[in-house]
C-alpha positions in Angstrom: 11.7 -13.9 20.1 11.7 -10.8 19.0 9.7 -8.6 15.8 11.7 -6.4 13.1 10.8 -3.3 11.4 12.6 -2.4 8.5 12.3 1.1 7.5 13.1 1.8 3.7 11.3 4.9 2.3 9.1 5.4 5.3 11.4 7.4 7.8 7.8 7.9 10.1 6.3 6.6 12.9 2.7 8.3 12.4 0.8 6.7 9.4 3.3 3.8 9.5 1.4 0.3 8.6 4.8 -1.2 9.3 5.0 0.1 12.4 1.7 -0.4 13.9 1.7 -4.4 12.5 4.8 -5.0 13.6 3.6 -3.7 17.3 0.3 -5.9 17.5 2.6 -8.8 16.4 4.7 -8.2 18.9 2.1 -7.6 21.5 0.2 -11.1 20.3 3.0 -12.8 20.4 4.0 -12.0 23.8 0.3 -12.9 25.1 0.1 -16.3 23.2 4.0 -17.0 24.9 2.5 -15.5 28.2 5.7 -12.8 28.3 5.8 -10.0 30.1 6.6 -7.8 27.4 7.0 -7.5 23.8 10.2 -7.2 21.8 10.5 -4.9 18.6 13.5 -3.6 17.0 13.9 -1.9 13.9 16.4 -1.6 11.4 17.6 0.7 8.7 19.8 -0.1 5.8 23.0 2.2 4.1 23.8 1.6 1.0 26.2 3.7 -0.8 27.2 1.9 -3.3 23.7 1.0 -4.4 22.6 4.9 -3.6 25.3 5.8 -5.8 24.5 3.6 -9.0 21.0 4.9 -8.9 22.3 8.5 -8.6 20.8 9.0 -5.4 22.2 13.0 -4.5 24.2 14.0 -1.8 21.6 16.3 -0.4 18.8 13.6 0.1 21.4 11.3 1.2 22.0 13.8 4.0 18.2 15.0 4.5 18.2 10.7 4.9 20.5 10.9 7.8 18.8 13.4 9.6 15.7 11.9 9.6 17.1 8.4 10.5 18.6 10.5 13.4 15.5 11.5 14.5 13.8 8.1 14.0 16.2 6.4 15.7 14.7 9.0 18.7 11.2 8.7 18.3 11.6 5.3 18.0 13.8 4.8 21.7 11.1 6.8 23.1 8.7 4.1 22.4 11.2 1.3 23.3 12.7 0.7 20.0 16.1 0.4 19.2 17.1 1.4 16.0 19.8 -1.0 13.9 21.7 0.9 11.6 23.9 -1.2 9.1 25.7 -0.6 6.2 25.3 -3.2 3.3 26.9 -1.4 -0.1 24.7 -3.2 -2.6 21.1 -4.3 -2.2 22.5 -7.9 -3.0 24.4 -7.7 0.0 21.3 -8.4 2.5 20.8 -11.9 0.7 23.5 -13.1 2.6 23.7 -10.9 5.0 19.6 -10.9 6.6 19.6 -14.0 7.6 22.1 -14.4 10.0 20.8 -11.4 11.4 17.5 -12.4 12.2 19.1 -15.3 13.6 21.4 -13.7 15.5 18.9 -11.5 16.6 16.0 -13.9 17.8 14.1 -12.0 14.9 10.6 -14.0 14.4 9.0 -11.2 12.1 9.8 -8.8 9.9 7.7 -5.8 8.6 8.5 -3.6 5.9 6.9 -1.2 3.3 6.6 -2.4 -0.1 8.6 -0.2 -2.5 7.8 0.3 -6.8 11.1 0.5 -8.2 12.2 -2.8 -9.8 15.1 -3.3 -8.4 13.8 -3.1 -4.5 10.6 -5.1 -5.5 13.2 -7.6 -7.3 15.6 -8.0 -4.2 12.2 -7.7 -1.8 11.2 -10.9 -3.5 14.5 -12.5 -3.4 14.0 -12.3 0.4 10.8 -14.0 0.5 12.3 -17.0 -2.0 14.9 -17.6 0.5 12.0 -18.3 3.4 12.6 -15.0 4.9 9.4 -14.1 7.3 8.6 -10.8 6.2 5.9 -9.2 6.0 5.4 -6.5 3.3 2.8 -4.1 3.7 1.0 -2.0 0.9 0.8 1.9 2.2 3.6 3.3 -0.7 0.7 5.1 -2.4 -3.8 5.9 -1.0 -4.7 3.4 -3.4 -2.6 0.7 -4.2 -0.3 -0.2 -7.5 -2.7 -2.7 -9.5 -5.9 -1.4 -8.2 -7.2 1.4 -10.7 -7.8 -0.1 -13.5 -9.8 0.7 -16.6 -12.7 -2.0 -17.7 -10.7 -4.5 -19.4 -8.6 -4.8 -15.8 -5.4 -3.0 -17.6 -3.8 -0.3 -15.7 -4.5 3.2 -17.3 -2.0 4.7 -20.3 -3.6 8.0 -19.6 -4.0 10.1 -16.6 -7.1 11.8 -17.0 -9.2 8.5 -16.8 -7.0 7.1 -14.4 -7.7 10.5 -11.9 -11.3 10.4 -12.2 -10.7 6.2 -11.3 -9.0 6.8 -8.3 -10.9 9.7 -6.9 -14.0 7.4 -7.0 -12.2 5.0 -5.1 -10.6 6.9 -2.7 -13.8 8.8 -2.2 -15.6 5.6 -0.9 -12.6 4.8 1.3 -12.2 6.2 4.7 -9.3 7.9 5.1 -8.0 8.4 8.3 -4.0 7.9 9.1 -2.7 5.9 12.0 -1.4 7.3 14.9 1.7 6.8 16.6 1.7 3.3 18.8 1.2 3.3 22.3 4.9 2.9 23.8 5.8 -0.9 23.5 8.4 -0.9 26.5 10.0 1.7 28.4 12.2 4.1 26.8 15.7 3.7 25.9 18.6 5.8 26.4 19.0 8.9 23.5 20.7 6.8 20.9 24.1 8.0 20.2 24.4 10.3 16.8 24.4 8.7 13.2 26.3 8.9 10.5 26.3 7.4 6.8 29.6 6.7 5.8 28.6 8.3 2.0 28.8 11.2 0.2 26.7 13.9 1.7 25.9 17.9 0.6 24.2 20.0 3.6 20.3 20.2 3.6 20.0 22.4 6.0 17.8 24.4 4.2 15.3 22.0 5.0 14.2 21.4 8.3 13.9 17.7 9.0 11.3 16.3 10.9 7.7 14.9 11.2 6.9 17.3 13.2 8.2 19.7 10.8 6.5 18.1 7.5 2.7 18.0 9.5 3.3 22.0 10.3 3.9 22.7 6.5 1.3 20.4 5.6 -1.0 22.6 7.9 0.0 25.8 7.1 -0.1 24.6 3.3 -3.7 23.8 3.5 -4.5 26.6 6.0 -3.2 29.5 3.8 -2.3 28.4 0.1 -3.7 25.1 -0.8 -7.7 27.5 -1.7 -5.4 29.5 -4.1 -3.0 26.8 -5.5 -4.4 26.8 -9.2 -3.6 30.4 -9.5 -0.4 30.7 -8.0 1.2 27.5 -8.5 2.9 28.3 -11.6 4.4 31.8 -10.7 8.0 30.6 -9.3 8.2 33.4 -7.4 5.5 33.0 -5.1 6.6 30.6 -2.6 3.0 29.0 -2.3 3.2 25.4 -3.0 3.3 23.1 -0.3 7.4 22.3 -0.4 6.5 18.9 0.6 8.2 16.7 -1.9 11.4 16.0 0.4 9.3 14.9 2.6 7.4 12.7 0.8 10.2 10.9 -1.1 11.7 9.7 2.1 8.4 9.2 3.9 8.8 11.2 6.3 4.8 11.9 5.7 2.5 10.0 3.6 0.1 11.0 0.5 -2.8 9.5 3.1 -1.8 12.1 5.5 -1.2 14.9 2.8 -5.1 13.8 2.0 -6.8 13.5 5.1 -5.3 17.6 5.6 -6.8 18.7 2.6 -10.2 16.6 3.0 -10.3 18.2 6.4 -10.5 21.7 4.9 -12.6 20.8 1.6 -14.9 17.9 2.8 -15.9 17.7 -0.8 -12.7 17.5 -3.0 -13.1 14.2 -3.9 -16.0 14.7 -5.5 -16.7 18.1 -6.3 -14.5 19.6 -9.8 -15.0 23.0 -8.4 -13.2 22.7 -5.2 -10.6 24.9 -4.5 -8.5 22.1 -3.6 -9.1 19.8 -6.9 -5.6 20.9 -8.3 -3.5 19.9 -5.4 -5.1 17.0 -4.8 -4.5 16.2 -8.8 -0.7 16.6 -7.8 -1.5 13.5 -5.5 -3.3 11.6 -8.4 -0.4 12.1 -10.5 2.2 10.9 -8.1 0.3 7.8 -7.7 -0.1 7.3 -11.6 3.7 7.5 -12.0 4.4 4.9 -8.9 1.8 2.4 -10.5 3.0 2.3 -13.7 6.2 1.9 -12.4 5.0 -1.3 -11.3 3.4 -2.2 -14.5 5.6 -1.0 -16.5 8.8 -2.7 -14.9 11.1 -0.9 -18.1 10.5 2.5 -17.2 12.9 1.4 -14.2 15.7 0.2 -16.6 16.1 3.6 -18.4 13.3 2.9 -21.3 11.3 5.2 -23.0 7.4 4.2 -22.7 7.0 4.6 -26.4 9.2 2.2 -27.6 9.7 4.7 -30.5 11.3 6.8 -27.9 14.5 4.9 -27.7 15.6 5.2 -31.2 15.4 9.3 -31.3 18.5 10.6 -32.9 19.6 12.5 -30.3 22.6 15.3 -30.7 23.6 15.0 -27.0 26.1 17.8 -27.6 28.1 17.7 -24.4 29.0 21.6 -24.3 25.8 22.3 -24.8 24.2 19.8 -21.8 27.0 21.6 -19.5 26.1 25.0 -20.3 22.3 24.0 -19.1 23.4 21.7 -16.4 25.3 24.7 -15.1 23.0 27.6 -15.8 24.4 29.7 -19.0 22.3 28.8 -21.6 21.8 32.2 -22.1 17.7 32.3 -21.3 17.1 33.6 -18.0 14.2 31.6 -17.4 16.2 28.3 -17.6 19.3 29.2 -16.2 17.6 31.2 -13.3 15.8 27.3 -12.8 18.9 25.4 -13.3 20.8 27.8 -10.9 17.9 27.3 -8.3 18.4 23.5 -8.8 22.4 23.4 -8.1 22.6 26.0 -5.4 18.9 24.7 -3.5 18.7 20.9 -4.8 15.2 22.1 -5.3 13.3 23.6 -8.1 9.5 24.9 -8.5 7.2 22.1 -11.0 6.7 24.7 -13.7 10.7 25.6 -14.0 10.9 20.9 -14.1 8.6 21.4 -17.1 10.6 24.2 -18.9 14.1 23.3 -18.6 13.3 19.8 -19.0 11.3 20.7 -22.5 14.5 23.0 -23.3 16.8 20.2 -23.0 14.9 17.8 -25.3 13.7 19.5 -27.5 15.3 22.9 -28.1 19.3 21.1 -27.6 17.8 17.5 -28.8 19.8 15.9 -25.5 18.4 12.4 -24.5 15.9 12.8 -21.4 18.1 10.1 -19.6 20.7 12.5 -19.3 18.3 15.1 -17.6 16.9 12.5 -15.6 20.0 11.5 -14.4 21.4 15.1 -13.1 17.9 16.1 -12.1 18.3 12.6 -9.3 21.8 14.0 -9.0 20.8 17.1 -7.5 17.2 17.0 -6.3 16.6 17.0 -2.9 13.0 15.1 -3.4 14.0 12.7 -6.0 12.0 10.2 -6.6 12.7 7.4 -9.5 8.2 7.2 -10.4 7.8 11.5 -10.7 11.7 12.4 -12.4 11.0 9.7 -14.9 7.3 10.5 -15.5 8.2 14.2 -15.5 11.1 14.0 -18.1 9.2 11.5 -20.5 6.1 13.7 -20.3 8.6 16.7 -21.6 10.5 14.7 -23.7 7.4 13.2 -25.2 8.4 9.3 -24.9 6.1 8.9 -22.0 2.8 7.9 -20.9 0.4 10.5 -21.4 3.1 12.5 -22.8 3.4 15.9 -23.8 3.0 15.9 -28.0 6.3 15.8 -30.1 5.3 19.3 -31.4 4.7 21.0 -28.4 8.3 23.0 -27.9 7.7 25.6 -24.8 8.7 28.8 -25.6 11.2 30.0 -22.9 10.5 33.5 -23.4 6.9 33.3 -23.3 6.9 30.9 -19.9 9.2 33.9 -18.3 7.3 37.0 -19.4 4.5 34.8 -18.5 4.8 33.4 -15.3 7.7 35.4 -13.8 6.0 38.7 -15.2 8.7 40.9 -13.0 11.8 38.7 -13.2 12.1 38.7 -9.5 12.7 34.7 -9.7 15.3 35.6 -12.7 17.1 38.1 -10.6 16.8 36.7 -7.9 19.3 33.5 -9.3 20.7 35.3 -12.4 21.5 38.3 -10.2 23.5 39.4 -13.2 20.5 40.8 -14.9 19.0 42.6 -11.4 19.3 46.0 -13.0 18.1 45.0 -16.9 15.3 46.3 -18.3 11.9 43.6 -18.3 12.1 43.0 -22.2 15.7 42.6 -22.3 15.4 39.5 -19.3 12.4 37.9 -21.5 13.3 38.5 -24.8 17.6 37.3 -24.8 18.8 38.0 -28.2 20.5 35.2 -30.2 23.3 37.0 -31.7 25.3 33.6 -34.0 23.8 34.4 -37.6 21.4 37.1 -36.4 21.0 39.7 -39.0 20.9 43.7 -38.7 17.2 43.9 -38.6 16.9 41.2 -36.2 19.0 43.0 -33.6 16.8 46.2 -34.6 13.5 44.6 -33.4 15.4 43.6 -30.0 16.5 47.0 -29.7 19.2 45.7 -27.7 22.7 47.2 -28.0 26.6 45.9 -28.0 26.6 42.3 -28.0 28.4 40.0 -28.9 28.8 36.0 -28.8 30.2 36.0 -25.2 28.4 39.0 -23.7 25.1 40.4 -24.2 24.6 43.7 -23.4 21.1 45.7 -22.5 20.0 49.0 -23.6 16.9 51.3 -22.7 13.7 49.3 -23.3 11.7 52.3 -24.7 8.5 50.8 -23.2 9.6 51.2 -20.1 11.8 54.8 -20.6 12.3 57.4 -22.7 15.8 57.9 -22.0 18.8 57.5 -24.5 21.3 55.5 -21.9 23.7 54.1 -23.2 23.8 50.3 -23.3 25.1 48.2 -20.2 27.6 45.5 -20.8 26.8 42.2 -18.0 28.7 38.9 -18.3 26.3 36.7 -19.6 25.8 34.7 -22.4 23.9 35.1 -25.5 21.3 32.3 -26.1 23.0 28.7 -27.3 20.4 27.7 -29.9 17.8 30.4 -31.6 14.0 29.5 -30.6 12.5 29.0 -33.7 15.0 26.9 -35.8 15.6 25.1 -32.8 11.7 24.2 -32.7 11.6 23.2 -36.4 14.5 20.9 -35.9 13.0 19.3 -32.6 9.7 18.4 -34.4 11.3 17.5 -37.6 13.7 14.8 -35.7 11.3 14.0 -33.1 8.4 13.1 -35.7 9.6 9.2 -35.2 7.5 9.3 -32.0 4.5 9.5 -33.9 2.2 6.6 -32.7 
C-alpha cells in the first residue's frame, strides 16, 4: 500500500507538513508490514475550468506550471513520482478520487488545508464519502480559529487581532521543516508538463524555491531594516516581491518569519524594531485568510458590511475600461494600472490608490476591481484581493472610512516625488515638467481661471498638453502637445459625490 500527497497551494517540499507526515506514514507503515521500503506518491490537480470561474490569471496559471515542473523534480529526486491529472471542476474529484486511490493501492492521503469556501466545501465532501485523508493545518503561523478576542469571536479589527497573534506566535517556536531524507532511490527526470489552460508568460519571475529563499534572504539582508520608509515609494524596488511566491506556496509565512526573526530576534515583541512593519504585512495576510474562514460570505462575492451590498453603484463601463486599461488621465493610476497589465504585478501602495480611485472617485462596485485585479495578478490570492478592495472600497472589515477619498495627485507628488515610476509606464509624459505629471488638469466644465492656476497650455478633451512649469524654469517654451488623456472625473466633485452616495455604509 502505498501513501498520497496532494499538493494544492503548497508547490514546496521545505516547510511542507504534508510532505513530512505523509513520509513518516509511509515509513511506519512499511515497519509495522515489515517492507523493505516505503511507497509515496504525490499528486497534483488541473483544473481549468474551475481556475477559470474563479478568475484565476493566465500568468499565475503559468508561474503554477513551472513550479509543478520543478516539483515534479525535487520530488523524483527523493523517490516521488509526481501524478498530474486534469479534473475541470473541483466536483470532478468526487467521483473521480476514489477510484484512484483504489487503483493506486493509495492507503493515505495528506494534503494542506485551504480557506476559500469552495476548496474547504469540496475538502469536506471528500472526507463524507470515507476518503482517508489527512488534512494538515500549515496555510497560515497561527491557525484560522485560533486568535480570538475574550468572548472566543474571531477579531473584526486588525489592530487587536496583530497584537493577539504576535503574543502567540512569540511563545511558539518557530522553526520550518526541512526537506525529508530521500524515501527511495531517485527516479528518472520526469518528462516536461504542461496544463492544457490558458497561460501568459511569467518569465519575469524566476520560479523556484531555491529562488524564493534567495529573495527572502537578500530581502531581510538589505531592505527589510528600511521597509517602513521605503515601502511606499513605488519606485524603489525594496519590498520583498514575495507575493507570487507565497500564493502558490512555493514558501511559507513560517519561513518568511523564521528569516526575519533570525535578523531581529526581538520583532515579536519589541514595537521599535526595524522589522515590525513587515512582519505586520504577515499579520495582515493571516487576518484576511482567517476571516475568510469565519466569514464564509466574503468567498461568495459579499460585502462584510452588509450595507455594502446595496451601494448604488454607477458602474459606468467606459469609464471602468479607461482604468482597467490605463487612460484615466492621472498619471499615478494609469502608470499603476499599466504596471499591472504589462507585469501582472503592482507595488501595495499603487493596490490602495487605484483601488480607492475606482470606488470611490468613478463609484464602480469593488467586485468588478476584484475581479480584474485576480485577472491579472500574478500573486492573486482570493483572502488579500478581497480584504484589500473592501478595505478601499470601505465595505470591509476594518475598512478604510466612507469619507476617506485618496487624492491621486497628492499620493503621486507624494510618494513618486520625481515621476520616475510615472515615466517609467506612462513614458508619454518622460519629458513633462513635475507639476504638470502631478497636477493633470480636468478640462470638461473647467473655467478660464481654473486653467490659469494650472498654468498648463492647449488642451483639450482628448489631449492634454504641458507648458513650462515656472517653478521649475523661467523660459517662455511653448506648450508641448502628448497623446494623453485629460482626467475622466474632476477630484473634488468626484469626492463629494463618493461620500454623499456612500454615506449608506454608515454603521
Amino acid at each position: 500500500m502505498k501513501t498520497l500527497i496532494w499538493f494544492r497551494q503548497d508547490l514546496r517540499l521545505a516547510d511542507n507538513l504534508a510532505v513530512c507526515e505523509a513520509f513518516e506514514f509511509a515509513l511506519r507503515q512499511s515497519a509495522s508490514q515489515e517492507k523493505s521500503s516505503a511507497q509515496v506518491e504525490a499528486l497534483y490537480i488541473v483544473s481549468p475550468l474551475q481556475w477559470q470561474s474563479h478568475d484565476v490569471a493566465a500568468i499565475q496559471i503559468d508561474f503554477i506550471e513551472r513550479h509543478v515542473n520543478i516539483l515534479a523534480q525535487g520530488l523524483a529526486a527523493l523517490g516521488v513520482k509526481l501524478n498530474v491529472v486534469t479534473l475541470p471542476w473541483f466536483d470532478d474529484v468526487m467521483d473521480w478520487m476514489p477510484s484512484f486511490l483504489a487503483e493506486n493501492q493509495i492507503e493515505q492521503v495528506f494534503a494542506t488545508q485551504e480557506p476559500e469556501f469552495n476548496e474547504r466545501k469540496r475538502d469536506q465532501q471528500l472526507l463524507d464519502i470515507g476518503l482517508p485523508i489527512t488534512f494538515v493545518a500549515q496555510d497560515c503561523i497561527i491557525n484560522a480559529g485560533e486568535v480570538n478576542n475574550l468572548s472566543g469571536q474571531m477579531y473584526k479589527v486588525f489592530t487587536p487581532f496583530s497584537k493577539k497573534w504576535r503574543e502567540i506566535v512569540a511563545s511558539k517556536m518557530i522553526v520550518p521543516l526541512s526537506v525529508p531524507t530521500p524515501i527511495g532511490a531517485a527516479l528518472a527526470t520526469p518528462a516536461a508538463i504542461k496544463f492544457d489552460a490558458d497561460k501568459r508568460s511569467s518569465k519575469l519571475w524566476r520560479a523556484g524555491e531555491g529562488e524564493a529563499k534567495r529573495i527572502l534572504a537578500q530581502f531581510c539582508q538589505n531592505h527589510i531594516q528600511d521597509y517602513q520608509l521605503d515601502r511606499d515609494f513605488p519606485a524603489l524596488d525594496n519590498t520583498s516581491k514575495l507575493s507570487p511566491y507565497l500564493a502558490i506556496g512555493v514558501i511559507s509565512a513560517k519561513q518568511c518569519l523564521a528569516a526575519a526573526l533570525n535578523h531581529y530576534p526581538d520583532v515579536l515583541v519589541d514595537d521599535t524594531s526595524p522589522a515590525k512593519t513587515w512582519i505586520n504585512e504577515l499579520a495582515w495576510r493571516e487576518f484576511y485568510r482567517h476571516l475568510l474562514v469565519a466569514f464564509p460570505r466574503l468567498s461568495k462575492g459579499k460585502s462584510f458590511n452588509e450595507k455594502g451590498d446595496y451601494v448604488l453603484w454607477r458602474n459606468d463601463k467606459t469609464e471602468f475600461a479607461a482604468w482597467c486599461e490605463g487612460r484615466t488621465g492621472y498619471p499615478i493610476v494609469d502608470a499603476a494600472m499599466r504596471q499591472l497589465n504589462q507585469t501582472g504585478w503592482m507595488h501595495n501602495r499603487l493596490r490602495m490608490v487605484v483601488a480607492s480611485f475606482l470606488t470611490k472617485h468613478l463609484l464602480i462596485d469593488w467586485r468588478w476591481g476584484e475581479k480584474y485585479f485576480r485577472q491579472q495578478l500574478i500573486d492573486g490570492d482570493l483572502a488579500a484581493n478581497n480584504g484589500g478592495w473592501q478595505w478601499s472600497a470601505g465595505t470591509g472589515c476594518d475598512a478604510q472610512p466612507y469619507f476617506r477619498v485618496f487624492n491621486p495627485m497628492n499620493q503621486s507628488s507624494k510618494f513618486d516625488p520625481d515621476a520616475s515610476f510615472i515615466k517609467r509606464f506612462v513614458p508619454e509624459l518622460s519629458n513633462q515638467p513635475l507639476k504638470a505629471i502631478h497636477q493633470p488638469l480636468f478640462v470638461e466644465g473647467a473655467d478660464d481661471s481654473a486653467l490659469d492656476t494650472m498654468d498648463l497650455f492647449s488642451v483639450d478633451s482628448i489631449e492634454v498638453g504641458f507648458g513650462a512649469d515656472s517653478a521649475v524654469s523661467n523660459s517662455s517654451a511653448e506648450a508641448s502637445t502628448v497623446a494623453y488623456p485629460s482626467p475622466i472625473v474632476e477630484h473634488s466633485s468626484a469626492r463629494k459625490r463618493a461620500i454623499e452616495v456612500l454615506s449608506s455604509l454608515k454603521r
